[in-house]
C-alpha positions as CSV (number, residue, x, y, z in Angstrom):
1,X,19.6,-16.8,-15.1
2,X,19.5,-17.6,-11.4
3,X,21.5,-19.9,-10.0
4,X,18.9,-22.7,-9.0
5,X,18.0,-22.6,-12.5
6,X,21.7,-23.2,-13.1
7,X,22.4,-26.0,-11.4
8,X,18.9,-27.5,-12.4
9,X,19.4,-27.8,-15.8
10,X,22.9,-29.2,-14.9
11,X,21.1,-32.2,-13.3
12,X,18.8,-32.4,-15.8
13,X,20.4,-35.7,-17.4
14,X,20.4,-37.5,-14.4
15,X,17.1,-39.2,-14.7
16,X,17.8,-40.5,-18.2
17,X,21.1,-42.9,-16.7
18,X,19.8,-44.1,-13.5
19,X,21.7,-46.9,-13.9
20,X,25.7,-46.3,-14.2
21,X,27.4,-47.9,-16.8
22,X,30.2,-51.1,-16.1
23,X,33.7,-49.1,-15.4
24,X,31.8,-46.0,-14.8
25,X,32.9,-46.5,-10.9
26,X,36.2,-47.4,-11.0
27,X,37.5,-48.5,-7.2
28,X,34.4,-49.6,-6.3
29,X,32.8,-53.1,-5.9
30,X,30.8,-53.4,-9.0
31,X,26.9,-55.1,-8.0
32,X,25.9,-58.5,-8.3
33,X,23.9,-58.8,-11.4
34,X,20.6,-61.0,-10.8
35,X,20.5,-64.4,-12.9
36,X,17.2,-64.6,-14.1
37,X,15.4,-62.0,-16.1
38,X,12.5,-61.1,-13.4
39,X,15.9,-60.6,-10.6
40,X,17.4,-58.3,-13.6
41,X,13.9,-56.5,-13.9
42,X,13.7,-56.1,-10.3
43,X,17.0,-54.6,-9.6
44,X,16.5,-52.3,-12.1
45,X,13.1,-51.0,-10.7
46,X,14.9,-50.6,-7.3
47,X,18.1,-49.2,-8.6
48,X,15.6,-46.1,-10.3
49,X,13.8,-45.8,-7.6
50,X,16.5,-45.2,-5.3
51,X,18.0,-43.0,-7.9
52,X,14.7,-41.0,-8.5
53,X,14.2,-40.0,-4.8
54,X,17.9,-39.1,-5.0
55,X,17.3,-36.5,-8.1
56,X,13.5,-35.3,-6.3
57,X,15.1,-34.4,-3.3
58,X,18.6,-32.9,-5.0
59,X,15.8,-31.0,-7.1
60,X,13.7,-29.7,-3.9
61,X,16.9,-28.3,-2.5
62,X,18.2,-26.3,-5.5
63,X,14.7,-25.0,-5.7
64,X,15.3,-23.0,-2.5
65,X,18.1,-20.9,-4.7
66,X,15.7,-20.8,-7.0
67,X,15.8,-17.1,-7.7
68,X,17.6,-15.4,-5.2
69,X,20.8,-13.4,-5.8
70,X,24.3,-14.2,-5.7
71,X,26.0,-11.6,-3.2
72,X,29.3,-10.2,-4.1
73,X,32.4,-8.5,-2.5
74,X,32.5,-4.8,-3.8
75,X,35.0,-2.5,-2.9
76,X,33.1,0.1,-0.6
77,X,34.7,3.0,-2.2
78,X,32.9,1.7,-5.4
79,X,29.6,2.4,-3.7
80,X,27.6,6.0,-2.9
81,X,24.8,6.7,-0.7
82,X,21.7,7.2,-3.1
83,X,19.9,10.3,-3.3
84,X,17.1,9.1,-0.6
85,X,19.6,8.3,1.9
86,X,17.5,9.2,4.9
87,X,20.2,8.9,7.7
88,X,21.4,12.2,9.0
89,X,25.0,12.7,9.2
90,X,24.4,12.2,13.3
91,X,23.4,8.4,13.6
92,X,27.0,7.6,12.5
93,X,28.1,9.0,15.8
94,X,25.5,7.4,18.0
95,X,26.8,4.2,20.4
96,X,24.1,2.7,18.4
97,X,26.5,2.4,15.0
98,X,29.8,2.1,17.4
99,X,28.5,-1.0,18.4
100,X,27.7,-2.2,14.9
101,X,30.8,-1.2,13.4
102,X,32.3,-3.4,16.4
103,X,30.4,-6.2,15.3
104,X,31.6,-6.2,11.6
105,X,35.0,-5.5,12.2
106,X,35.0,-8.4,14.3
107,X,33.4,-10.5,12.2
108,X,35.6,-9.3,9.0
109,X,33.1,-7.9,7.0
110,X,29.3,-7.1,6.9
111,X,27.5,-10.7,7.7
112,X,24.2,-9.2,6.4
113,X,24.3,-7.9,3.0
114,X,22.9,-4.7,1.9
115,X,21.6,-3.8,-1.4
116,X,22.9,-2.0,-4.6
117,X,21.8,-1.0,-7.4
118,X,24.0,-0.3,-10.4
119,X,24.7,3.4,-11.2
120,X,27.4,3.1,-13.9
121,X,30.1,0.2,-14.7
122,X,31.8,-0.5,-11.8
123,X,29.8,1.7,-9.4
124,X,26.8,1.4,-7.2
125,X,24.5,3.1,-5.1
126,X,22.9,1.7,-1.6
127,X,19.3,0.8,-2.1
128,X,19.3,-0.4,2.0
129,X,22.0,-0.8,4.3
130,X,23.6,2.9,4.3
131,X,25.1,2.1,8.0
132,X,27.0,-1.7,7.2
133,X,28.4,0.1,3.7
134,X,29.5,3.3,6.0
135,X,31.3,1.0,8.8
136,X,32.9,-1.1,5.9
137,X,34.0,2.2,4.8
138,X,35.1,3.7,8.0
139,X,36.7,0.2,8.5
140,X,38.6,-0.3,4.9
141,X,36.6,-4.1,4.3
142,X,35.1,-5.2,1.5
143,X,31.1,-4.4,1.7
144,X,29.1,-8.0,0.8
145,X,26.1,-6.6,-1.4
146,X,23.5,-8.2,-3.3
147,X,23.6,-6.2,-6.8
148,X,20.1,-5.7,-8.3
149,X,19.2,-8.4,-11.2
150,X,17.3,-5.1,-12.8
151,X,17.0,-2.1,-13.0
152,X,15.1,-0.6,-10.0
153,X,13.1,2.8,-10.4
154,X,13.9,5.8,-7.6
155,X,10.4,5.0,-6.1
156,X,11.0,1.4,-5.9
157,X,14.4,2.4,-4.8
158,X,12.4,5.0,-1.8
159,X,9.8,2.1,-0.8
160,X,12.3,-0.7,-0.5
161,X,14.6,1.7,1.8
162,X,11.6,2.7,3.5
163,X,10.8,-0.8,4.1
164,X,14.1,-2.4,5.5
165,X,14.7,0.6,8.0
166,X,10.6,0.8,8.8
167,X,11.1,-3.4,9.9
168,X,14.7,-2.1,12.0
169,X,12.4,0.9,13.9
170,X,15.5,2.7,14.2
171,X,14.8,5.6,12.3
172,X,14.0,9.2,13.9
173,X,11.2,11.5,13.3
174,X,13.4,13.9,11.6
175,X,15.3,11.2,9.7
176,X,11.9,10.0,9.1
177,X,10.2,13.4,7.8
178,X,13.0,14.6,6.1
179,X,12.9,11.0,3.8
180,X,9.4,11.7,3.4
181,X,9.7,15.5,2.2
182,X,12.9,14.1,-0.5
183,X,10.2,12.1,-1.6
184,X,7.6,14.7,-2.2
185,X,9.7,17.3,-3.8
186,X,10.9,14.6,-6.3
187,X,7.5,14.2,-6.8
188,X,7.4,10.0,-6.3
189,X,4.2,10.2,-4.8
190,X,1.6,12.8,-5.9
191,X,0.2,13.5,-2.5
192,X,1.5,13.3,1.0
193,X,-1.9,10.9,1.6
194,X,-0.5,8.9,-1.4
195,X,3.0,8.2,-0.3
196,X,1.4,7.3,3.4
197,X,-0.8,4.6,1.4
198,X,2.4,3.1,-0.5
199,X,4.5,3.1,3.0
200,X,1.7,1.4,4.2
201,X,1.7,4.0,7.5
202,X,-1.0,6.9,8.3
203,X,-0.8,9.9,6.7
204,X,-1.6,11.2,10.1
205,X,3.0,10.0,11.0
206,X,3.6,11.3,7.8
207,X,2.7,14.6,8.3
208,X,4.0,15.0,11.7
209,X,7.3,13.5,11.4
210,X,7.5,15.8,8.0
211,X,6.9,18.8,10.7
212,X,9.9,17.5,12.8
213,X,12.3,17.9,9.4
214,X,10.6,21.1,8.6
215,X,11.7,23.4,11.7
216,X,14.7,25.9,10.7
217,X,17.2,24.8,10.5
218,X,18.3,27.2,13.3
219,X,16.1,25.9,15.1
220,X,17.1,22.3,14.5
221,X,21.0,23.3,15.5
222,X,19.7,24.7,19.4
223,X,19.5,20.8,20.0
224,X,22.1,18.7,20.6
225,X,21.4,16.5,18.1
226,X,18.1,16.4,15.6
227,X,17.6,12.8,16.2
228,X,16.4,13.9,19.6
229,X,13.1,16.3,18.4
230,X,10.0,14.5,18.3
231,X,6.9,15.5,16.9
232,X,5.1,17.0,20.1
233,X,8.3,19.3,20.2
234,X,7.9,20.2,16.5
235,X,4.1,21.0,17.6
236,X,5.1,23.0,20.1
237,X,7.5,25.0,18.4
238,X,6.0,25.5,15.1
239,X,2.9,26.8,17.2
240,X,5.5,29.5,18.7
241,X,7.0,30.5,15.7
242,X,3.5,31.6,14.2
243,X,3.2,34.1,16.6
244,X,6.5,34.9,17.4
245,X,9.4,33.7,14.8
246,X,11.7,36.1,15.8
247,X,11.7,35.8,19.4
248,X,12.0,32.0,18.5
249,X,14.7,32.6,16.1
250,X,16.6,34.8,18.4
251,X,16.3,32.2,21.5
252,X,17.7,29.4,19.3
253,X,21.0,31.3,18.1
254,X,21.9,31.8,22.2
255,X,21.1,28.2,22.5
256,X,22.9,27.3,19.4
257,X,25.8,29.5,20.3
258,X,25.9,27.9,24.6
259,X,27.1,24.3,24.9
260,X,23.8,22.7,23.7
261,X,24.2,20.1,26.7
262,X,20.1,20.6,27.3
263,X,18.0,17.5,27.2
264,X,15.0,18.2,24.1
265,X,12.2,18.6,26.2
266,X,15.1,21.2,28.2
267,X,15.8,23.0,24.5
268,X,12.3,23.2,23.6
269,X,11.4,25.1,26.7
270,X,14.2,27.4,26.3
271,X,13.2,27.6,22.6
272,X,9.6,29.3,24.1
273,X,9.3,32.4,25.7
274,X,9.0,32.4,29.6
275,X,5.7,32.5,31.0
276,X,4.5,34.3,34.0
277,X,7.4,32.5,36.0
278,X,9.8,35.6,34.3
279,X,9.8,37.6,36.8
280,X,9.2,37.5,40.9
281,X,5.6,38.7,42.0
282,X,5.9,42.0,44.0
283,X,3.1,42.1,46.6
284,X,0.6,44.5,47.2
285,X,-0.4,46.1,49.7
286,X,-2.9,48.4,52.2
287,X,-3.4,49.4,55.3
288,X,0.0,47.0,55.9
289,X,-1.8,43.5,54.8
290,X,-1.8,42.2,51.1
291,X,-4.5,42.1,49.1
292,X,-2.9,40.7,46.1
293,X,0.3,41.3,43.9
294,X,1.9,42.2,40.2
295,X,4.6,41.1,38.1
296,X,5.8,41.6,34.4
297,X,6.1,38.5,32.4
298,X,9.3,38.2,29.8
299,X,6.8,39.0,27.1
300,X,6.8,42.8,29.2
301,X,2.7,41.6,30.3
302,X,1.5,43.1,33.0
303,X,0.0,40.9,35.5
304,X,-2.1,42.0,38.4
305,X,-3.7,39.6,40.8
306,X,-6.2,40.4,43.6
307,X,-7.4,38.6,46.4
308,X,-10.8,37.3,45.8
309,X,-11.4,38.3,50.4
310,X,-9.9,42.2,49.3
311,X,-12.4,42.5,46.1
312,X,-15.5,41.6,45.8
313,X,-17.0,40.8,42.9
314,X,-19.9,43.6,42.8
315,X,-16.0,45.7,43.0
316,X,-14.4,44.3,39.8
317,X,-16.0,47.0,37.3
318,X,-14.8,50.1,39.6
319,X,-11.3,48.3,39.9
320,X,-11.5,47.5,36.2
321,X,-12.3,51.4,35.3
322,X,-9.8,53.3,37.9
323,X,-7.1,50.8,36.4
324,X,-8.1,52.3,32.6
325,X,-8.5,55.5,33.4
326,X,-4.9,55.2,35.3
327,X,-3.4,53.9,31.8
328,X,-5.4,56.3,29.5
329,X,-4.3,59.4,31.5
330,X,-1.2,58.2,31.5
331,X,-0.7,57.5,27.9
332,X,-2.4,61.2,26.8
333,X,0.9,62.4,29.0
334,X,3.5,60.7,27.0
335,X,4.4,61.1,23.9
336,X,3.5,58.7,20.8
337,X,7.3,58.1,20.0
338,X,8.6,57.1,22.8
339,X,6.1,54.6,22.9
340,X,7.7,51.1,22.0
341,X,6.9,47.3,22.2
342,X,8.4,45.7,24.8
343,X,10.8,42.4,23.6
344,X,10.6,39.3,25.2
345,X,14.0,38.6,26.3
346,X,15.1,40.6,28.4
């Protein structure tokens, strides 16, 4: 029973003695009694009244508690993360959760509560408020929680987590995705579209920020820290690594090996292979002037430009066929096995 309730039905007798019996106020200055019987009707009526707007309004501020639940003080040691936890080891390193972790040990404890659920006798697990419950751990103070009157299902568990840190908009993409996926693989939601519907966000986010949690895990480590990666870098990447996965992969272990002190957008150019900007363009020339030049990209391309005033454009098909015949009599004098793909980091 909630406490309103309570302390409602504890006032329920109050409207049935309006008027206090003699003695009943001992100390005090008992009233005047009126003489005549319409004075003794009259002070009666005014006596109830008085006492009846005292028990309304008594009654229209209990029905505020009407419901709610009572926090507690549980020992924070007493309470585990739950399975949906969608805050990545790195947010409890950010100045972000410094700060708050400050703030409660100034204040003594968490002023906001967060909210349990019970897992066995004696134990909980964190419905919301995964950061207050790990400074009051880091901190050794009680964690004020509001237990759950009943018994709350995983995906009313997932939607209420989801809700409390959506309201906050603290949360990172991967944070974010990787939540999302949990969710999926648990099979909460039947689709991706359906779990976008019941978070009440388009399954457009969804799907992006699920890409973001996604990437290797190799991949993830090349950054300095995963809360950094948004979706357009996730794009970007996950574009690369259909085409080239080991070039990708290979790129991210140097990074993930270096001192990872690149910005993202730094990473996630180093994460790519170098375009045409590999190598220095070697000119070339005739009759001493240039009429265009060449380089090799990292991918081991061959690029050849000409100037449009050396070549004109009736010219592009005989340049076009001396350059083939160049490579095919080349090729027909070298041997098929020492012919290899060229890397692309070098």
């Amino acid at each position: 029973m909630g406490i309103g309730k309570r302390l409602s039905e504890s006032t329920a007798g109050l409207s049935s003695a309006l008027v206090p019996a003699a003695g009943d106020r001992k100390g005090e200055p008992q009233p005047v009694m009126a003489r005549t019987a319409p004075g003794q009707v009259l002070a009666a009526h005014s006596g109830m009244v008085a006492l009846q707007d005292e028990l309304t309004a008594l009654r229209e501020e209990l029905s505020r508690f009407d419901g709610s639940l009572v926090t507690r003080q549980i020992d924070p040691t007493c309470i585990r993360p739950t399975r949906w936890a969608n805050r990545h080891e790195a947010s409890f390193a950010t100045p972000e959760f410094e700060s708050l972790k400050a703030s409660i040990a100034l204040a003594g404890g968490n002023a906001q509560p967060v909210l349990v659920r019970e897992h066995t006798p004696d134990q909980y697990e964190v419905v919301f408020g995964h950061r207050r419950h790990r400074a009051c751990l880091e901190l050794g103070l009680p964690v004020l929680a509001v237990v759950a009157e009943k018994s709350m299902g995983d995906q009313e568990v997932f939607l209420s987590m989801e809700r409390e840190n959506r309201e906050r908009a603290d949360l990172s993409p991967f944070e974010q995705g990787r939540s999302y996926l949990s969710a999926l693989d648990a099979g909460l939601f039947p689709s991706l579209r359906r779990l976008a519907e019941a978070v009440g966000v388009s399954h457009t986010w969804v799907r992006k920020s699920m890409l973001v949690a996604q990437l290797p895990d190799s991949v993830v480590q090349a950054f300095r820290s995963p809360l950094e990666i948004q979706p357009k870098h996730a794009e970007e990447i996950a574009a690369e690594l259909q085409r080239d996965r080991a070039g990708v992969m290979r790129r991210a272990e140097k990074l993930r090996l270096g001192d990872r002190q690149l910005s993202a957008a730094q990473t996630v150019q180093a994460l790519l292979p170098r375009r045409a900007e590999g190598v220095s363009k070697t000119p070339i020339q005739l009759a001493g002037r240039d009429i265009g030049s060449f380089s090799t990209t990292a991918r081991g391309r061959l690029v050849i430009s000409l100037n449009e005033a050396s070549v004109s454009r009736e010219s592009v098909p005989l340049v076009v066929k001396a350059l083939t015949e160049v490579i095919a009599s080349m090729a027909a004098r070298t041997p098929a096995s020492t012919v290899a793909a060229t890397g692309d980091d070098k």
